[in-house]
BAVEX-517505 format. One record per residue (C-alpha): residue number from 1; x, y, z. Coordinates in steps of 0.02 Angstrom, whole numbers, always signed. Example, Ala and Ser with C-alpha at 12.3 -4.5 7.8 and 13.67 -1.06 7.14 Angstrom:
% residues 2
- 1, +615, -225, +390
- 2, +684, -53, +357
***
This chain:
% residues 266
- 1, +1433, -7269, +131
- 2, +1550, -7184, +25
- 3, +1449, -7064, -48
- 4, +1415, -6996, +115
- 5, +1595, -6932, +122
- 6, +1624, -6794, +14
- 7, +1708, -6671, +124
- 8, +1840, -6816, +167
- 9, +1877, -6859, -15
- 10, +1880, -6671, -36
- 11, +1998, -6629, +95
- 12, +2127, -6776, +27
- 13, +2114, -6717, -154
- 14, +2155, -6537, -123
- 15, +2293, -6583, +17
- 16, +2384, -6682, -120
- 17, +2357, -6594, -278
- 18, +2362, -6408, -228
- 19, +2195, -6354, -346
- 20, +2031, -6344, -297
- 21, +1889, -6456, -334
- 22, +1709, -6497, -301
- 23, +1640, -6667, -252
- 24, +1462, -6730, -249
- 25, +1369, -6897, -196
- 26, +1322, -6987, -386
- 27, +1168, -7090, -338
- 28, +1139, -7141, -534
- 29, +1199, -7303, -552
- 30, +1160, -7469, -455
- 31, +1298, -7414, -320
- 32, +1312, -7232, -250
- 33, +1498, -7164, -275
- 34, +1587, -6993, -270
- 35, +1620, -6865, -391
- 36, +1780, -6753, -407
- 37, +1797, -6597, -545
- 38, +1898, -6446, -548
- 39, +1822, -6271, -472
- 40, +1744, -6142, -511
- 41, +1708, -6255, -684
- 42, +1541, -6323, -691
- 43, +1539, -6526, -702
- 44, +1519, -6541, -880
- 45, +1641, -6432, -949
- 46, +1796, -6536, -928
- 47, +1857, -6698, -839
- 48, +1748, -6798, -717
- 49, +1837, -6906, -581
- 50, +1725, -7059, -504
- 51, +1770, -7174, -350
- 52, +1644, -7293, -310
- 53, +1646, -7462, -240
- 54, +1611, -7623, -362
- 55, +1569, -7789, -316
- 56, +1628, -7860, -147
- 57, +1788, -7796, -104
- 58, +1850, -7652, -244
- 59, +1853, -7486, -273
- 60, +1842, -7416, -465
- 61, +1896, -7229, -496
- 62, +1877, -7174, -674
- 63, +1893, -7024, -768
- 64, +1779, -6961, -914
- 65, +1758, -6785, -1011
- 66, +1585, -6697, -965
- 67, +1473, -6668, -1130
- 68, +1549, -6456, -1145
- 69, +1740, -6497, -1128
- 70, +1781, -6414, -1272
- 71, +1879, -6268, -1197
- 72, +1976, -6385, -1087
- 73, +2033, -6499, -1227
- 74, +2109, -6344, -1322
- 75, +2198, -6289, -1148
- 76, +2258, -6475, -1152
- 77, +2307, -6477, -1348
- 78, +2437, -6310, -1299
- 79, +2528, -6435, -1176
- 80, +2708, -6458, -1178
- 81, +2836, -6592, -1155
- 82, +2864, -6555, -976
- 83, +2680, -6563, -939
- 84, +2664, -6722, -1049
- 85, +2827, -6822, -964
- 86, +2739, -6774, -780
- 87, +2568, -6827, -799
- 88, +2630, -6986, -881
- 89, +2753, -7014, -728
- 90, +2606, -6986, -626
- 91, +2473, -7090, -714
- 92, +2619, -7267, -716
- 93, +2633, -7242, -531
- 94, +2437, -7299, -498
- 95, +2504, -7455, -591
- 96, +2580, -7522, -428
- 97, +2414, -7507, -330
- 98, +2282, -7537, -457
- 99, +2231, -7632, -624
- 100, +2279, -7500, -733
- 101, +2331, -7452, -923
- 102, +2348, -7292, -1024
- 103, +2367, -7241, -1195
- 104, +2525, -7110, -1217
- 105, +2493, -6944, -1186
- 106, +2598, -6890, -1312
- 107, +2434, -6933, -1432
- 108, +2294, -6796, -1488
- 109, +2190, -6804, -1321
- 110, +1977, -6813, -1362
- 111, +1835, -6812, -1279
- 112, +1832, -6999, -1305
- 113, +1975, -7024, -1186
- 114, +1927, -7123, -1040
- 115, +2022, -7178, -885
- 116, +1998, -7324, -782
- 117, +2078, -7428, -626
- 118, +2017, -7548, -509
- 119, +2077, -7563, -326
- 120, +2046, -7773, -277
- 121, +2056, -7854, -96
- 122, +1982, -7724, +10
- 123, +1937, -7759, +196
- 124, +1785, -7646, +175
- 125, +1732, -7541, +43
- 126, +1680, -7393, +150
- 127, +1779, -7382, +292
- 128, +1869, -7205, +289
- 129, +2040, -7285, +289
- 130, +1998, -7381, +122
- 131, +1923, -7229, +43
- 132, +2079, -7106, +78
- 133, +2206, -7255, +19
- 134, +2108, -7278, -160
- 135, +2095, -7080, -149
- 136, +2282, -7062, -136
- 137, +2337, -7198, -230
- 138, +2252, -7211, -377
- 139, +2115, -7041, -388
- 140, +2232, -6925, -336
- 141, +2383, -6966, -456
- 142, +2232, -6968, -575
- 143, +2169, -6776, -548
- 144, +2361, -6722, -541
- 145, +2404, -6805, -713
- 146, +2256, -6685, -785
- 147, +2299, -6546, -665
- 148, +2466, -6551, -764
- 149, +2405, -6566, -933
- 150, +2272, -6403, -903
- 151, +2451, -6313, -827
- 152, +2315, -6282, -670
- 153, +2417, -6149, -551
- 154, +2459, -6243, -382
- 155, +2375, -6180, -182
- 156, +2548, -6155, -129
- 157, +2560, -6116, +48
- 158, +2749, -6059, +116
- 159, +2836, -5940, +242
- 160, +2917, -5796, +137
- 161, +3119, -5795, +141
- 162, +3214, -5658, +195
- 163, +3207, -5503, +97
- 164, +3337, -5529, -50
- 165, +3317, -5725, -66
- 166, +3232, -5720, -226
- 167, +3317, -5878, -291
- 168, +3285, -5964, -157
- 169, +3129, -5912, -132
- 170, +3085, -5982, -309
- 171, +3155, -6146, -252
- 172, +3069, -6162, -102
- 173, +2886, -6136, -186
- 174, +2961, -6264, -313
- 175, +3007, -6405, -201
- 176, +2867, -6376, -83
- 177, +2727, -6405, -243
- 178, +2624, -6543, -178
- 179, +2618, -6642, -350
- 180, +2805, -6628, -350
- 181, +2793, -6716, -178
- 182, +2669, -6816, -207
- 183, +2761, -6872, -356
- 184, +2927, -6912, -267
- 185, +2832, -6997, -145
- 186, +2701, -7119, -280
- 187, +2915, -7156, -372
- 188, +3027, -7171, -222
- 189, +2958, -7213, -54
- 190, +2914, -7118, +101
- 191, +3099, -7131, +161
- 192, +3248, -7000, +154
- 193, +3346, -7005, -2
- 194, +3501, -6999, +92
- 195, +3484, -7038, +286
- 196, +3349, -7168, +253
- 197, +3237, -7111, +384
- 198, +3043, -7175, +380
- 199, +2949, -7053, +456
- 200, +2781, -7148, +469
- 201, +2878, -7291, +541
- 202, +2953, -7180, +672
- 203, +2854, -7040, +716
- 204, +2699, -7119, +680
- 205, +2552, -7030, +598
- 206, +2563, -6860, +691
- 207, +2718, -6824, +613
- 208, +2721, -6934, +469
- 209, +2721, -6841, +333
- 210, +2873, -6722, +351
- 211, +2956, -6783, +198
- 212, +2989, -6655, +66
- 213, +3032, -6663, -118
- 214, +3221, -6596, -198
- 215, +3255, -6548, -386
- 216, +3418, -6671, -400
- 217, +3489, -6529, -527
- 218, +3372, -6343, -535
- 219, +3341, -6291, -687
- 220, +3445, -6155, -662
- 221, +3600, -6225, -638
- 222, +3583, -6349, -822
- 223, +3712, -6280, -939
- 224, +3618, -6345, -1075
- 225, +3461, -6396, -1100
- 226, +3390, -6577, -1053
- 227, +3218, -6669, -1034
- 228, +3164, -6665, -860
- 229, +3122, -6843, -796
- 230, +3026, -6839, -626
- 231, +3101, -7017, -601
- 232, +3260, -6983, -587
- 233, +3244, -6776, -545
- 234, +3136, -6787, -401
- 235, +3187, -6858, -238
- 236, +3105, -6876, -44
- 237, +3218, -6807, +96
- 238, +3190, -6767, +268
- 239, +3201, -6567, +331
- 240, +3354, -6596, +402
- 241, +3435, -6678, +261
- 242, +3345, -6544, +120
- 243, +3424, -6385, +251
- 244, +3573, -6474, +232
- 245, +3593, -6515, +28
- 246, +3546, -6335, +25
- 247, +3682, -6277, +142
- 248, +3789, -6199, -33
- 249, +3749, -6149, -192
- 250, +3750, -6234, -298
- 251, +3673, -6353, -173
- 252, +3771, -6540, -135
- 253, +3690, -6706, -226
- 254, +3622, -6816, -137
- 255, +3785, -6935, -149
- 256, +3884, -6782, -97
- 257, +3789, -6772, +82
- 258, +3754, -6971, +83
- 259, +3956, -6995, +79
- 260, +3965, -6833, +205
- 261, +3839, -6921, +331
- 262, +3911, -7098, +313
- 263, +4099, -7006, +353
- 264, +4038, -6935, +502
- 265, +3970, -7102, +563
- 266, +4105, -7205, +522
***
């Protein structure tokens, strides 16, 4: 049963959106299901995720405002365009793995807003590998879209630079921001932007998920400024592939080392 599985939806949520949350068993309705929010906030002061299995075969994973979410609806109202443009990226991509539709975030958010997908042909309901695929599919994308629109601070875990490397320092902690990846990922494919290389395909679970996400142009180097687009900013690569676009500074494109890798092979 899935509401026997807390700790597992747990582990997956925090793994992929870098903030912690809480999750309980909700026994209240005619099926059992799971319950995500945001720590240290008590449940009803802001967003409530649900995943919970419905009829014979689906999953449904909704999202609703607890009955004291005032204070998180004014942190949402101070949002900015960035924030907007990422959770919106992040909310189309359930669209390829669930029946899904969204009103534009770019609207006055209220406590009436309500989210709602459905995951259909399911081999079983509560086997652990359907629960983590609605989980990262569809619930996960879901808590990272808010996560954005609260501007939630990111778990980031990474191995500090050499002394001096404060730039690229910065844009390690930046590509290594597990809704960034998750992101590039949900948009592009777990494949190498430039070599191609499928991980899961070739190393199998163990070593699967190596991929890593690359700002196509930092910030930094813009000479004026643009809206950011995670579809077209954000791209997977490999380690080997991200060392090696990083190899000068300003770092290559990722047609610049695709064109140096295929010369080399030819």
């Amino acid at each position: 049963m899935i509401a026997y599985k807390p700790e597992l939806l747990k582990k997956t949520v925090i793994k992929s959106v870098g903030v912690d949350v809480s999750v309980e068993a909700n026994t209240s309705g005619r099926r059992s299901g799971l319950d995500v929010w945001f720590a240290p906030w008590r449940k009803r002061d802001g967003p409530v995720f649900q995943l919970k299995p419905v009829g014979l075969n689906r999953h449904l994973v909704t999202m609703k405002f607890g009955k004291s979410s005032g204070l998180c609806l004014m942190r949402i109202a101070g949002r900015n365009v960035e924030q907007t443009t990422f959770s919106e990226a992040l909310l189309k991509s359930i669209k390829a793995n669930a029946d899904f539709e969204f009103k534009s975030l770019r609207e006055d958010i209220t406590s009436s807003l309500m989210w709602s997908a459905q995951v259909k042909g399911l081999g079983s309901q509560h086997a652990d590998e359907s629960l983590i695929s609605t989980a990262k599919n569809v619930m996960v994308p879901m808590i990272a879209a808010m996560a954005e629109l609260l501007g939630f601070e990111e778990i980031i875990e990474y191995e500090p630079e050499f002394e001096g490397a404060v730039t690229k320092k910065l844009v390690s902690v930046r590509e290594r921001s597990p809704r960034n990846r998750l992101l590039a990922l949900q948009l592009h494919g777990y494949e190498c932007g430039t070599c191609g290389l499928k991980p899961l395909e070739t190393f199998g679970e163990a070593f699967g998920g190596i991929l890593e996400v690359h700002h196509i142009e930092p910030v930094s180097n813009l000479n004026e400024p643009r809206a950011y687009n995670p579809e077209i900013d954000l791209i997977p690569l490999c380690p080997n592939c991200h060392r090696m676009i990083h190899q000068i500074n300003p770092p290559h494109t990722p047609d610049q080392l695709r064109t140096i890798l295929n010369k080399q092979h030819a």
